[in-house]
C-alpha positions as CSV (number, residue, x, y, z in Angstrom):
1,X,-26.6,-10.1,-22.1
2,X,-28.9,-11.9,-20.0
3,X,-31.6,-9.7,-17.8
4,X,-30.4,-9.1,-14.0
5,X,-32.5,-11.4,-12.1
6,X,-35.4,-9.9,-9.7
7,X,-33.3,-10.0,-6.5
8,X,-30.4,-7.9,-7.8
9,X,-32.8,-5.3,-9.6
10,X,-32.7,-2.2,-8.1
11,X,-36.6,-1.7,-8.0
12,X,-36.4,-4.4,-5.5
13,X,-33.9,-2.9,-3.1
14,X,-34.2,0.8,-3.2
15,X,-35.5,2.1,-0.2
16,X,-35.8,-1.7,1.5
17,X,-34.0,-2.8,4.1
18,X,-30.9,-5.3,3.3
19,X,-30.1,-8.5,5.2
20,X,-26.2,-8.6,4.9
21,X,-24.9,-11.8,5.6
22,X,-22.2,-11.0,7.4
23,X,-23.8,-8.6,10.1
24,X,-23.9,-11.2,12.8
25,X,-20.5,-12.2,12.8
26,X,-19.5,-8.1,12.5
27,X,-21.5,-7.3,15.4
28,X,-20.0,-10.2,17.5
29,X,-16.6,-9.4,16.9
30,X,-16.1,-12.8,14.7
31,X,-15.9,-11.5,11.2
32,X,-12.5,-12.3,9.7
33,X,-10.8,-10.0,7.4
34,X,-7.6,-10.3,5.0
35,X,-5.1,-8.3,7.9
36,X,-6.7,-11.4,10.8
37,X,-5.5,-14.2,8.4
38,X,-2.0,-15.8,9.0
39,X,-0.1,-17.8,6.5
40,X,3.7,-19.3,7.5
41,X,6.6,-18.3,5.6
42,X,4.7,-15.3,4.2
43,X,6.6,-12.0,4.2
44,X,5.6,-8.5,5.0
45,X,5.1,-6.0,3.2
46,X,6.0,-2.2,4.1
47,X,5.4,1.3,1.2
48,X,7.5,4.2,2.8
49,X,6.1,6.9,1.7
50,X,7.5,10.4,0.8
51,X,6.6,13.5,3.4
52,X,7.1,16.0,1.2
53,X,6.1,17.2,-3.0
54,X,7.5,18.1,-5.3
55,X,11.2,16.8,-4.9
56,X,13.4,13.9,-6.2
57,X,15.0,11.4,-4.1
58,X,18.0,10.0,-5.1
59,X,18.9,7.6,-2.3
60,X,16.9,5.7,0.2
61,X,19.3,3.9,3.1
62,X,18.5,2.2,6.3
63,X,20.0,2.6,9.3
64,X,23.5,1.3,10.6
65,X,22.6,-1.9,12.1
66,X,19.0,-1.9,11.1
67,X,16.5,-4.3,12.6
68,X,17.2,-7.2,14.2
69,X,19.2,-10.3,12.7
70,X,16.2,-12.3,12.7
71,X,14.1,-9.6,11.0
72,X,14.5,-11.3,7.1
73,X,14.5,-7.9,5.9
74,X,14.5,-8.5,1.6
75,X,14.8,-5.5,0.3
76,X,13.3,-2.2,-1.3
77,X,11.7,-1.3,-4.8
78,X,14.4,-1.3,-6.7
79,X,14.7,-3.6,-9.3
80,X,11.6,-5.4,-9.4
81,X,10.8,-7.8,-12.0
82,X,7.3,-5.8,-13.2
83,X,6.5,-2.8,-15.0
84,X,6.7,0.2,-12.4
85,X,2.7,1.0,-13.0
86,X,-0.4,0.5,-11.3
87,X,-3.0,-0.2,-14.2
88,X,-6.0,1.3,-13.0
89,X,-7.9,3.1,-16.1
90,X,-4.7,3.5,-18.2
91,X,-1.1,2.8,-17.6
92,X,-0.2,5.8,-16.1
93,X,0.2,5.8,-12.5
94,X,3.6,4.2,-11.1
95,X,4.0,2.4,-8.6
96,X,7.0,3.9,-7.1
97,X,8.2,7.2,-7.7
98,X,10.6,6.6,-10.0
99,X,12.5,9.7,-10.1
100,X,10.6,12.7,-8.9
101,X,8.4,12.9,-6.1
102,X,4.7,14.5,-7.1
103,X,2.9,14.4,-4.4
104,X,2.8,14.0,-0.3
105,X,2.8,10.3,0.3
106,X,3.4,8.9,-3.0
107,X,5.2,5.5,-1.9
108,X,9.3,5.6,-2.9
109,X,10.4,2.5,-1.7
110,X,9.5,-0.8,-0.5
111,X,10.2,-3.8,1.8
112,X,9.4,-7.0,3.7
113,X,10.4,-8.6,6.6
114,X,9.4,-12.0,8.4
115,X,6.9,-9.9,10.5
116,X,4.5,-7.3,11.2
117,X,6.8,-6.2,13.4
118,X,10.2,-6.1,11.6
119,X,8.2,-4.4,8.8
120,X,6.9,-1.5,10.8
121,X,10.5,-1.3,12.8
122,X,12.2,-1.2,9.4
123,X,9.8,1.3,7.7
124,X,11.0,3.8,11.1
125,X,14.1,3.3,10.5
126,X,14.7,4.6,6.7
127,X,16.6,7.5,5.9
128,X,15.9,9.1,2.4
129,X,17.6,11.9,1.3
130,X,15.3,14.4,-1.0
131,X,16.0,17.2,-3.3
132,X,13.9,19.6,-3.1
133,X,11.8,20.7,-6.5
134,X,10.2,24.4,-7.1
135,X,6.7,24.6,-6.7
136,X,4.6,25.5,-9.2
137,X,1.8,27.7,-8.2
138,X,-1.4,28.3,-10.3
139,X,-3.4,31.3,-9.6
């Protein structure tokens, strides 16, 4: 492995000041960050997230009429094309809850629509019905 070279040593930065190269345009109000960029024909995304632990939830539905014509809503969670899981240290941490609910905003369901928007307006406007689990308390 080759050696770290002198200006990322940590005998060269600790307790010294940093020039970050970005501080300018942060203190101006210019930086750009991944939510300022725009891209056509991109969709977005929206988690829902559950308001309540531990409980199942065996249906997720929008409301009658549900965002506007225009809104490109595509569609929740189910039945994506990848393995429910979030690979982090080991493969053990869904995505979506798949079929009980462990904890207060664990995301259930998701969707996208044409815009910012349509996302958020769609996100308001889902009704899932829950089952409420016993808790189990540790004392």
């Amino acid at each position: 492995m080759a050696p770290l070279s002198r200006a990322v040593r940590a005998e060269n930065a600790v307790g010294r000041g940093v020039t970050r190269l970005d501080a300018e345009a942060k203190i101006k109000g210019q930086a750009r960050y991944a939510d300022d960029l725009v891209f056509p024909e991109v969709l977005h995304g929206k988690a829902i997230h559950s308001d309540r632990p531990p409980c199942t939830h065996p249906s997720s539905r929008f409301e009658p009429g549900f965002g506007p014509p225009q809104s490109g809503l595509r569609g929740n969670g189910e039945g994506h094309p990848r393995k429910n899981c979030v690979p982090i240290i080991y493969e053990d941490m869904p995505l979506l809850a798949e079929e009980v609910v462990r904890y207060v905003s664990e995301p259930i369901a998701l969707l996208a629509a044409e815009t910012r928007e349509d996302a958020e307006e769609a996100g308001k406007l889902a009704r899932i019905e829950y089952e409420d689990l016993p808790a189990v308390l540790i004392l």
